[in-house]
C-alpha positions in Angstrom: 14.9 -14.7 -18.5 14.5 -11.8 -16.6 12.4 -11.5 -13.5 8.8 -10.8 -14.3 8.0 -11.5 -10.6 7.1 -8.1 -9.7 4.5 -7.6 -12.6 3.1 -11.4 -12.2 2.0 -10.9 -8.8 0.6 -7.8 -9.5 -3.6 -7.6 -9.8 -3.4 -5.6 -12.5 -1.7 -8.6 -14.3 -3.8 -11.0 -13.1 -6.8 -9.4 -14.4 -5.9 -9.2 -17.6 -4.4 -12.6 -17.6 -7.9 -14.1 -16.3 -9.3 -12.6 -19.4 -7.0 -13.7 -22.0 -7.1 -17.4 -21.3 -11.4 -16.7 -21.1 -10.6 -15.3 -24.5 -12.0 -12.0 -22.9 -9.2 -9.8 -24.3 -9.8 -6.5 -26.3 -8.3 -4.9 -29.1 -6.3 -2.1 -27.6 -4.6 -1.6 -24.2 -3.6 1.6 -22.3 -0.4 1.1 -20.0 -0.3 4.3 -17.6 2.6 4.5 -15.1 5.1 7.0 -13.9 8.9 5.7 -15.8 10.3 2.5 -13.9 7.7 1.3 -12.6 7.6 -1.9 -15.2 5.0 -0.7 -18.0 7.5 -2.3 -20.4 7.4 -5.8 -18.8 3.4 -5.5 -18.4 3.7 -4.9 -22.3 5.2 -8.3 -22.8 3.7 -10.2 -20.6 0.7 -8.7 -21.9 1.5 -10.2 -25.2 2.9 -13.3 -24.0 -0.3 -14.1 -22.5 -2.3 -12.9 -25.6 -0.1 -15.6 -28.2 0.3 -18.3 -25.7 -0.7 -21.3 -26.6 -1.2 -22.5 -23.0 -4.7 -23.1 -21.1 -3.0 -20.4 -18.7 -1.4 -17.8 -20.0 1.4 -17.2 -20.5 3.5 -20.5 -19.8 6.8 -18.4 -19.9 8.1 -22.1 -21.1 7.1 -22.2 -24.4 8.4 -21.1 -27.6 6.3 -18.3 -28.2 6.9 -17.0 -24.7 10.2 -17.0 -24.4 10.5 -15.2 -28.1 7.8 -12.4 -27.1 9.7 -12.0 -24.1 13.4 -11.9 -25.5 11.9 -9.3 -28.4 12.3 -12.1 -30.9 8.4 -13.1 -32.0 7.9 -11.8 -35.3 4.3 -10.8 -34.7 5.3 -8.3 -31.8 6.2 -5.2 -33.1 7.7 -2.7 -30.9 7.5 1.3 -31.9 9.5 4.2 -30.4 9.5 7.3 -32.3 12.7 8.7 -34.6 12.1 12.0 -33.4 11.0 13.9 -30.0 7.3 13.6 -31.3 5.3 10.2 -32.9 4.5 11.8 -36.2 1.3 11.2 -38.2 3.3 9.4 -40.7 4.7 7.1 -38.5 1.0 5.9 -36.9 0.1 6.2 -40.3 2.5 3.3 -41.3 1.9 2.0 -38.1 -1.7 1.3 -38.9 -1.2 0.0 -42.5 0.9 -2.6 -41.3 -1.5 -3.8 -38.6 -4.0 -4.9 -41.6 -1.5 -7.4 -42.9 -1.5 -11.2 -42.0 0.4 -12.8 -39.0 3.0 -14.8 -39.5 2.2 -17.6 -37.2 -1.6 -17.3 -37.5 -2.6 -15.5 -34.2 -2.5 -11.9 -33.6 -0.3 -8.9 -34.5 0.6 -7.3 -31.6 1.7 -3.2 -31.6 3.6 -1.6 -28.7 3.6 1.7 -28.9 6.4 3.2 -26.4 5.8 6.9 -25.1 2.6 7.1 -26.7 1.8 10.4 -25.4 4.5 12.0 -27.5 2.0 11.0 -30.8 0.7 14.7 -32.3 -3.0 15.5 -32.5 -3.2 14.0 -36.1 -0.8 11.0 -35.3 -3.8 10.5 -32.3 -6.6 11.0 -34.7 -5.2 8.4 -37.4 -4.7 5.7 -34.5 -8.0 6.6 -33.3 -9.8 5.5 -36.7 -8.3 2.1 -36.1 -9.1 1.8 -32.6 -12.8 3.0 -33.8 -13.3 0.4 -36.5 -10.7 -2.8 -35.7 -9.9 -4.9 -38.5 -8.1 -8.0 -38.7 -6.0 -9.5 -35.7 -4.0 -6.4 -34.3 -3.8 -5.4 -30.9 -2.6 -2.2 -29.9 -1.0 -1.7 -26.5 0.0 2.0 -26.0 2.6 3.1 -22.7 2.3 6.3 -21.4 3.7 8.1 -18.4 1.4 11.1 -19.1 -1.8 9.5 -20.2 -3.2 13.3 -19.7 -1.7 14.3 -23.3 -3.9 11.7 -24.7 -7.0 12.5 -26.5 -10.1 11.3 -24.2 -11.7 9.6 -27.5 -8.1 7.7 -27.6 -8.5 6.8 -23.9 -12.1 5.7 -24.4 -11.1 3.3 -26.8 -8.7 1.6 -24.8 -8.7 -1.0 -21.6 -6.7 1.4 -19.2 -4.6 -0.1 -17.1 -2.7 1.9 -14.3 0.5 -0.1 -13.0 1.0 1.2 -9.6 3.8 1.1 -7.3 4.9 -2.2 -5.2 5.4 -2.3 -1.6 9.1 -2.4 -0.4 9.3 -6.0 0.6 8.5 -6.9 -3.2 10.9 -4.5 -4.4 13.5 -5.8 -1.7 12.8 -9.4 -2.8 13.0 -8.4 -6.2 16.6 -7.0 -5.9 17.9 -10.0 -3.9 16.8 -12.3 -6.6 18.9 -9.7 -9.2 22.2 -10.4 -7.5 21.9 -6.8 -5.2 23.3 -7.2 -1.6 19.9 -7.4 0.7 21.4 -4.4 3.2 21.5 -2.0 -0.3 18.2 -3.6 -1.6 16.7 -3.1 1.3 17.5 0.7 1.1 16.9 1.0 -2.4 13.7 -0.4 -1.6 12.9 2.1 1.6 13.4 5.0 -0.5 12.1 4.7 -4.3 8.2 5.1 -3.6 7.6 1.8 -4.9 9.2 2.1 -8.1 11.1 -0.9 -9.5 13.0 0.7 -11.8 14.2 3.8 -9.4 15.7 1.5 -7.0 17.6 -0.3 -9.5 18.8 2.6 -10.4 20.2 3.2 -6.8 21.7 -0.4 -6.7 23.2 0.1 -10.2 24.4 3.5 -10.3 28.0 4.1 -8.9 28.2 2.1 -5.6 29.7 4.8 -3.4 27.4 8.0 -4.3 23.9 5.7 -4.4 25.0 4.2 -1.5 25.3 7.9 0.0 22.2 9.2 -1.5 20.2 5.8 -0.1 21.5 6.7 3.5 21.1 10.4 3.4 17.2 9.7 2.3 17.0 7.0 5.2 18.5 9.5 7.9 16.6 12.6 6.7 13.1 9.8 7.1 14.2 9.4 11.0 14.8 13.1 11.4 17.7 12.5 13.1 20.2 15.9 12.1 23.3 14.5 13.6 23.3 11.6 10.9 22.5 13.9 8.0 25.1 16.2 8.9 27.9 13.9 9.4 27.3 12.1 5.7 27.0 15.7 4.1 29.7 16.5 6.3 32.0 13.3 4.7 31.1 13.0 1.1 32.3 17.3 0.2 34.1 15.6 -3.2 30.9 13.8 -4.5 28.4 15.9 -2.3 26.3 17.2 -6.0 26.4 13.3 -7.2 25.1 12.4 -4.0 22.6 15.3 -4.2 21.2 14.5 -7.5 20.9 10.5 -6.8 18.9 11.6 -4.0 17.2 13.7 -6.1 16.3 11.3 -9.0 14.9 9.0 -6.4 12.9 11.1 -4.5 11.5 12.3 -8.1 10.0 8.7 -8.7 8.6 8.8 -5.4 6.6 12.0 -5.7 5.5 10.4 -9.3 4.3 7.9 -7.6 2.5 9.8 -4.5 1.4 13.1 -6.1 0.0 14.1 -2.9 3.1 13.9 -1.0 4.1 17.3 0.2 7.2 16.1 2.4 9.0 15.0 -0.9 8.0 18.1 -2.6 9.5 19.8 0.0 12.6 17.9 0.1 13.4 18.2 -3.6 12.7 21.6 -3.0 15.6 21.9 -0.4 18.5 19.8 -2.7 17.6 21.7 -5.8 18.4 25.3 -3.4 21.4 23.4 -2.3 22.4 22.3 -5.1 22.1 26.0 -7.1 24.0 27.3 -4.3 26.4 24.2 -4.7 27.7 25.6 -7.6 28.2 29.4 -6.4 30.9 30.8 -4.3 29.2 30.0 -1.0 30.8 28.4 2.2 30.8 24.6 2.1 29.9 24.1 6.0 27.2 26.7 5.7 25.6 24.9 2.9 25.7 21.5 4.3 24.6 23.0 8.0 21.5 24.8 6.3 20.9 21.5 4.3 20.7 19.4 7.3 18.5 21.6 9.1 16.3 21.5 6.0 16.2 17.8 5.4 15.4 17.0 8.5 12.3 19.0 8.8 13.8 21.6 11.3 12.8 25.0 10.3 15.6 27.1 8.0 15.4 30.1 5.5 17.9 30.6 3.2 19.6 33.5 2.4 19.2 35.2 -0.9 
């Protein structure tokens, strides 16, 4: 099974699994959350708990558990669009299939993956649902942009905002997933809190994520000498590197919206990397990069 640690220690989890076993659970669930951070996992937990036979929910021992969780429960239906956009159609069927019986006599149960990518209409068909619940189905809609929903779809909904974990969790977390503490611990450091973003650095290839991990942790301490002798050492892989560090410092700002110093330092790889790929002198680049990274002041030259 995989580890659900992160998610079960979290409060939002624990409020919402204090309500299930009251029998204090609603009809329709909004999971907001920038990508990685485990919206997913708070899905099935989420519907663990609610078809749980337990006194606490969920066991994660029983049957139903360990089905919801493996995507095997027949009353858990997970939906991800066919196209770029959840068409009215598809809610449509969605909906109509929500009205039909259980097959183990306890509640249906509709993920709805990316559900900000639903149209207007598709929106305004779920919302009649949400308005005037019938039968047994719960809807639990993840979103990264829970701004593109309609506020009469928000209304109707329990929202729930997963937000990031601190770096000791995450570090714990990848040390229980088979990662080398000294990377986890990096991974951990760097990815604003975000689960899946440091997995990503652990899993991506070894060498470059290793790179991109230590360039973020030198750039943190300011210290330029460090900074310039890894851009200095990695000129066959330095745009990998670049856009690992890139990607994570991405989930980060997702995370901490109001953090200018990331802003400003995917700001400075995205000039280095433009200028990566033109005719430009390689020591120049990484000199100017390293000044930039490290907070000292640079312009660069159009």
């Amino acid at each position: 099974m995989a580890d659900f640690s992160l998610i079960l220690s979290g409060s939002e989890f624990k409020r919402v699994r204090t309500a299930a076993a009251c029998g204090k659970s609603v009809h329709a669930y909004m999971l907001q959350g920038p990508d990685g951070i485990g919206k997913r996992s708070f899905a099935l937990l989420l519907s663990a708990a609610l078809l749980c036979p337990s006194a606490q929910p969920p066991c994660l021992e029983c049957s139903t558990c360990s089905r919801v969780l493996a995507g095997l429960h027949p009353d858990v239906h997970i939906f991800t669009g066919a196209k770029k956009n959840i068409s009215v159609g598809e809610v449509r069927t969605l909906t109509e299939r929500s009205l039909e019986s259980s097959y183990e006599g306890g509640r249906r149960i509709f993920i709805i993956n990316n559900a900000h990518t639903m149209t207007q209409a598709a929106q305004n068909c779920l919302l009649k649902t949400l308005e005037e619940p019938e039968g047994s189905a719960v809807f639990i809609l993840i979103t990264s942009s829970p701004g593109a929903m309609l506020s009469t779809v928000r209304s109707r909904c329990r929202c729930i905002r997963i937000g990031e974990r601190s770096a000791q969790d995450i570090t714990a977390a990848l040390c229980r997933m088979g990662y080398p503490e000294e990377t986890a611990r990096r991974a951990a450091s760097v990815c604003g809190g975000n689960i899946g973003s440091a997995i990503a650095a652990c899993s991506g290839s070894a060498g470059q994520s290793e790179l991109a991990l230590k360039l973020l942790e030198s750039a943190e301490r300011g210290s330029l000498s460090e900074v310039s002798a890894l851009l200095s050492g990695c000129r066959d892989c330095l745009e990998d590197v670049l856009k690992n560090a890139e990607s994570l410092l991405a989930s980060r700002l997702e995370s901490r919206p109001e953090d200018l110093r990331t802003l400003v330092l995917i700001k400075e790889i995205n000039e280095a990397l433009f200028r990566l790929r033109g005719n430009i002198n390689y020591g120049l680049l990484t000199d100017r990069l390293a000044l930039a990274l490290t907070a000292q002041e640079v312009k660069w030259q159009r």
